[in-house]
N, C-alpha and C positions, 0 to 999 in steps of 0.2 A: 517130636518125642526126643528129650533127652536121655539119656543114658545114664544119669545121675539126678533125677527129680528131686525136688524141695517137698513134693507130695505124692504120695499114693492110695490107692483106696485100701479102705481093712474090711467090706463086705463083701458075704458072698451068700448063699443059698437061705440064709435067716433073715437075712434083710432084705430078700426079694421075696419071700413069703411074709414079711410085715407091711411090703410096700401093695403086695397083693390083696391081704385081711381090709387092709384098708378101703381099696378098689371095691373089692366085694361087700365092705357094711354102706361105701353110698355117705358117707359124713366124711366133710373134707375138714373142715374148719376147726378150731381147737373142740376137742370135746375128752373121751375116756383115756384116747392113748396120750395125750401127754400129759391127763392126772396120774397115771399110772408111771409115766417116764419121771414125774415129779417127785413122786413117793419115793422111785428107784435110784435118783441122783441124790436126793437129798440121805439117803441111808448110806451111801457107797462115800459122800463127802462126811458125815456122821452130823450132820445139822436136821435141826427140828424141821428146817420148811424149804420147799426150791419152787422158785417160782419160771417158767422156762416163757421165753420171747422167741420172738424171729429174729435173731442175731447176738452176737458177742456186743456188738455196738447197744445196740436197744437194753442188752442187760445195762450197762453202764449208764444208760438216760434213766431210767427207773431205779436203779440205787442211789443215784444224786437226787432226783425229785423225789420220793419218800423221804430223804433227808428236809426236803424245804417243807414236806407239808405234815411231817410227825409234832406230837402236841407235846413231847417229851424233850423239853429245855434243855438237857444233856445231849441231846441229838440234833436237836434240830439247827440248820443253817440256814443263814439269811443275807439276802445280797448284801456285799459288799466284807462277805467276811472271805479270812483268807484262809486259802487250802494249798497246801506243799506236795508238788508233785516232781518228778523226777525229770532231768530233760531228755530221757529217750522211754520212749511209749509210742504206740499208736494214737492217730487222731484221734480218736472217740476214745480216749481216759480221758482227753484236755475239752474237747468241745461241749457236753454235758454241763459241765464244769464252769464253761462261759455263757450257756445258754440261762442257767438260773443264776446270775448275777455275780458268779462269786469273783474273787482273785486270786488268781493264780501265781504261786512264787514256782519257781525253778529251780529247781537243787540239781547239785551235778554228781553224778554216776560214782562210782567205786571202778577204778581199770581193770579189775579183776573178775569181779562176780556181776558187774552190768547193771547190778540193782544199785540202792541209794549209797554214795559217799556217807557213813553215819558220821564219822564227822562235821560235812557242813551240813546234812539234815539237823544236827543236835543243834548246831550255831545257828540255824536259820529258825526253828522254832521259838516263838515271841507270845505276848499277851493277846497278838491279834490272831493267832492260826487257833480255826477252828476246827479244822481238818487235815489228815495227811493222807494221802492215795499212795498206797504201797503197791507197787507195779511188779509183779513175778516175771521177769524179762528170759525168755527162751525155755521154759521150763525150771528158770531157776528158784527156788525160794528164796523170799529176804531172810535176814537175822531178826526173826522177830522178838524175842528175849530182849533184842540190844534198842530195838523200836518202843517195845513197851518200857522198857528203862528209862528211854530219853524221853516219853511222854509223862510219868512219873504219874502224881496226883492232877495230874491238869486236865480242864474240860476238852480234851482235843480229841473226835471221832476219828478212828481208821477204818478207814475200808480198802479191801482189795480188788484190783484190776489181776485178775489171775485168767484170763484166756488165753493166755502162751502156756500154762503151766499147770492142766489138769493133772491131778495124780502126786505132784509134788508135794513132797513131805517136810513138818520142820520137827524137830522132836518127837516123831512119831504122830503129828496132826496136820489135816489134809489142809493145804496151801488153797487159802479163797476162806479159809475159818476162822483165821486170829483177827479179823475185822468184826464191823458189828451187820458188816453184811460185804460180801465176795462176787465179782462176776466171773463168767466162763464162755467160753467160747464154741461153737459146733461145728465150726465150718468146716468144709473138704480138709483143709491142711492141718489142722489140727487132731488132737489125741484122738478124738472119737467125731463124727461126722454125721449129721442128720440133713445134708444138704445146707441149707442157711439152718441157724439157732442158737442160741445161747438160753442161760441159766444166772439165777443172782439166787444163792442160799443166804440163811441170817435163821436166829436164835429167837430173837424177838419180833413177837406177834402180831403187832402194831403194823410193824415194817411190813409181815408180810402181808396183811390188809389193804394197808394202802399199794402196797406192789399190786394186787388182786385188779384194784380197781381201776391205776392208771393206765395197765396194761389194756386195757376194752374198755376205752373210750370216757373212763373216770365212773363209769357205771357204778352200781350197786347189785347188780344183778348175779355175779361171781363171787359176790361174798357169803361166807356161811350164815344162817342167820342169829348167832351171836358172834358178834363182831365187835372190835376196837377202834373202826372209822365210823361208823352210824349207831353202834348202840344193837337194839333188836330190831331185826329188817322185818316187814309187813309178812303177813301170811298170805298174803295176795299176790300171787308173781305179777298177776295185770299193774299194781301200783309200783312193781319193782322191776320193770321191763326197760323202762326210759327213764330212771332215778338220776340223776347227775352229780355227783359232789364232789370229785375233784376235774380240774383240767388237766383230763388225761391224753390218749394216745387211744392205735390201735397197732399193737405190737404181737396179736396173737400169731403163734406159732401153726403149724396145720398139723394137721393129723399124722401125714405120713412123716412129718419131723418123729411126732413123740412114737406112732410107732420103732421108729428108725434106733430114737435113742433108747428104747426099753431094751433091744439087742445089742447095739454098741456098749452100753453101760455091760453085759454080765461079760462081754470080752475087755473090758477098761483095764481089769488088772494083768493080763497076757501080755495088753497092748503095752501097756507101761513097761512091763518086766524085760519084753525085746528091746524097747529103747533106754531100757538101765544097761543091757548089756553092752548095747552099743556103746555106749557113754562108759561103760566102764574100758573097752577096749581102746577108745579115741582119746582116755586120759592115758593110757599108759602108752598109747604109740605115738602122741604129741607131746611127751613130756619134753621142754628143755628144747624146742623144735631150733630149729636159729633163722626159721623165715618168719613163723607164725606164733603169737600168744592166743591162748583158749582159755573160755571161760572157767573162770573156780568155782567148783561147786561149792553151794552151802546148803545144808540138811541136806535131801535125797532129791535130787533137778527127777523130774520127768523127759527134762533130753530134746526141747522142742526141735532144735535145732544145732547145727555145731557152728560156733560163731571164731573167727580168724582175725586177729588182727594183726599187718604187717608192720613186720620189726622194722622202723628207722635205720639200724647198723646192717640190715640185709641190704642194702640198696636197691629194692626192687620198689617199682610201684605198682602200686594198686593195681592201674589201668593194666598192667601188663601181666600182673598174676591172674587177672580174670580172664584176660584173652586164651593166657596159656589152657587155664581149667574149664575153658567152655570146650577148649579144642580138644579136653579130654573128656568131654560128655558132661562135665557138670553143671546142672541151673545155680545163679548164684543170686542172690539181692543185698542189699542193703541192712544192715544191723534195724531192725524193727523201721524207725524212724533217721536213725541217725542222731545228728543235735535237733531238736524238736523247734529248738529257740531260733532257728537261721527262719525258718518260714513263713513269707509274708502275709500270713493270715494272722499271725500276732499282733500285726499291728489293728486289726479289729478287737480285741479282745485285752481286758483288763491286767496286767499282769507286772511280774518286775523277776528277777535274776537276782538269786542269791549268789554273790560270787561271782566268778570264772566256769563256762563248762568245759575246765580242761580237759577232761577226760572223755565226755562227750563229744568235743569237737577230734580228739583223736581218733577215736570209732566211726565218725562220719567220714573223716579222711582217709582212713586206713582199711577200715574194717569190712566185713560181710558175713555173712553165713551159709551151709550150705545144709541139703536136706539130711534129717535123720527117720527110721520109719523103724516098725515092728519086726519088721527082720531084720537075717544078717546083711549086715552089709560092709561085711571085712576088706572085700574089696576096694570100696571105694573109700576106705580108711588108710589101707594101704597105700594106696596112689597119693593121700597129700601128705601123709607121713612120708613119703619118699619124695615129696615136693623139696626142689633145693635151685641155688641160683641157675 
């Protein structure tokens, strides 16, 4: 046990009476509670549809494959087309992504807000990008106003990787919505926690169809019976038991997930609120630090985490700021990924480097984060604010 954790739990006597309803109705497998959690996150994100998996990862394989297998030419990708993503993200925004054939360019960070350089985003976009993944890195939001400018009139799909950054706001609209479809994450460390699970919202219909279908097994048997992948499903469940029409997965989530997140979701905005506080106190007690730069907020961060990166003219390294801060109780990790591009799984996979990751590779050398949670925790604000050589 550290004394300054990267996670904590936020349940307590409601989510051990949803984990118990569950025990007691005897259905484990996806069934009413996570249509119920689904109704409940897609109202709280203000999207028409939320389709919920067993993980933040599996959202991101289902909103890349609905992309390859919609009949809607504006949307749809097709191997060997290229998609701009940023060079620090977790593995599963990028492996999806190489799984259904595409190519992946590289773009490098912004040193400030951690999301995209819109600079070289703007210069990296071409006649071949058919896609861009905009990644909400620590709870921050991108500038999407300055995103949808630089995509202008052109056929170019966004979608979001928003699992670091439930709750976050850009202009007054929830982060995971300026796509044509958004992932989310559930897990222990994150905003709200359903044990393993994630979420992918979108607007369009289609999209959530074929989500419906890939998620269990490419079936037809979870789709309504009018529908946008088949048309009108038999009146016969017996003909629509073993249907097959896409090559799908089996990504269902369990019960005591969506009970879990029917309760998490009606605490989501508390949860948020404690961790604007905090972020609001660790911008003003980091301001101007002379060991450390933090991240710049853009629209309203949900706060995932507080990310540090070591100033060059401090003289201090890395290695020995961490040693110091574990010896004060704090868990630390690595900025998300770091440079994503140093990693020799790249060399399996399609791809190319717009640019330099200047910024990028400074965060992998320099940088970390540490935890942020629903409470106060002035304390441990206190402490690297008063961090000095």
């Amino acid at each position: 046990m550290t004394r300054f954790p990267l996670a904590t739990s936020s349940w307590d006597d409601a989510e051990q009476a949803a984990l118990a309803r569950v025990i007691a109705s005897d259905r484990y497998s996806m069934g009413p509670e996570v249509e119920a959690f689904e109704a409940d996150f897609a109202a709280f994100a203000g999207s028409r549809y939320a389709v919920m998996v067993n993980s933040g990862s599996s959202a991101n394989l289902i909103m890349v494959a609905a992309l390859r297998y919609t009949q809607n030419p504006d949307l749809r990708l097709m191997p060997g087309d290229e998609v701009i993503v940023p060079a620090v993200s977790w593995s599963t925004t990028f492996f999806p992504l190489h799984q259904y054939g595409l190519h992946l360019k590289f773009v490098d960070i912004d040193a400030d807000t951690l999301n995209y350089d819109l600079a070289a985003l703007g210069a990296a976009i071409n006649d071949r990008t058919g896609a861009i993944m905009a990644v909400n890195l620590l709870g921050n939001p991108n500038d999407f106003d300055a995103i949808r400018a630089l995509i202008g009139p052109r056929r170019i799909v966004l979608i979001e990787d928003n699992c670091e950054s439930m709750g976050a706001t850009f202009a007054g609209r929830q982060a995971g919505t300026f796509g044509v479809m958004g992932s989310y994450s559930c897990f222990f460390s994150h905003h709200i926690s359903t044990m393993e699970g994630g979420l992918v919202v979108t607007d369009d219909e289609e999209l959530y169809h074929i989500m419906l279908a890939l998620r269990a097994h490419g079936w037809t048997r979870n789709l309504p019976r009018e529908n946008r992948l088949t048309g009108t499903k038999s009146d016969d469940p017996f003909q629509e038991s073993f249907r097959f029409v896409l090559p799908g997965y089996n990504l269902r989530p369990l019960e005591m997930s969506g009970a879990l997140g029917r309760e998490q979701v009606k605490k989501l905005p508390a949860l948020i609120a404690g961790r604007r506080a905090n972020g609001a106190r660790w911008q003003d007690a980091m301001a101007h630090h002379p060991v450390f730069r933090i991240q710049a907020q853009t629209g309203e961060s949900s706060w995932f985490g507080f990310s540090l990166v070591v100033r060059p003219e401090s003289g201090l390294a890395r290695a020995e700021v961490l040693t110091r801060l574990g010896d004060m109780g704090f868990e630390t990790r690595p900025i998300v990924s770091g440079n994503f591009t140093k990693n020799p799984v790249l060399g399996l996979m399609e791809h190319s480097l717009h640019g330099q990751m200047t910024n990028a590779e400074d965060i992998d050398r320099h940088g970390f984060f540490i935890g942020n949670h629903h409470y106060d925790i002035a304390e441990a604000i206190g402490l690297v604010a008063a961090f000095r050589l």
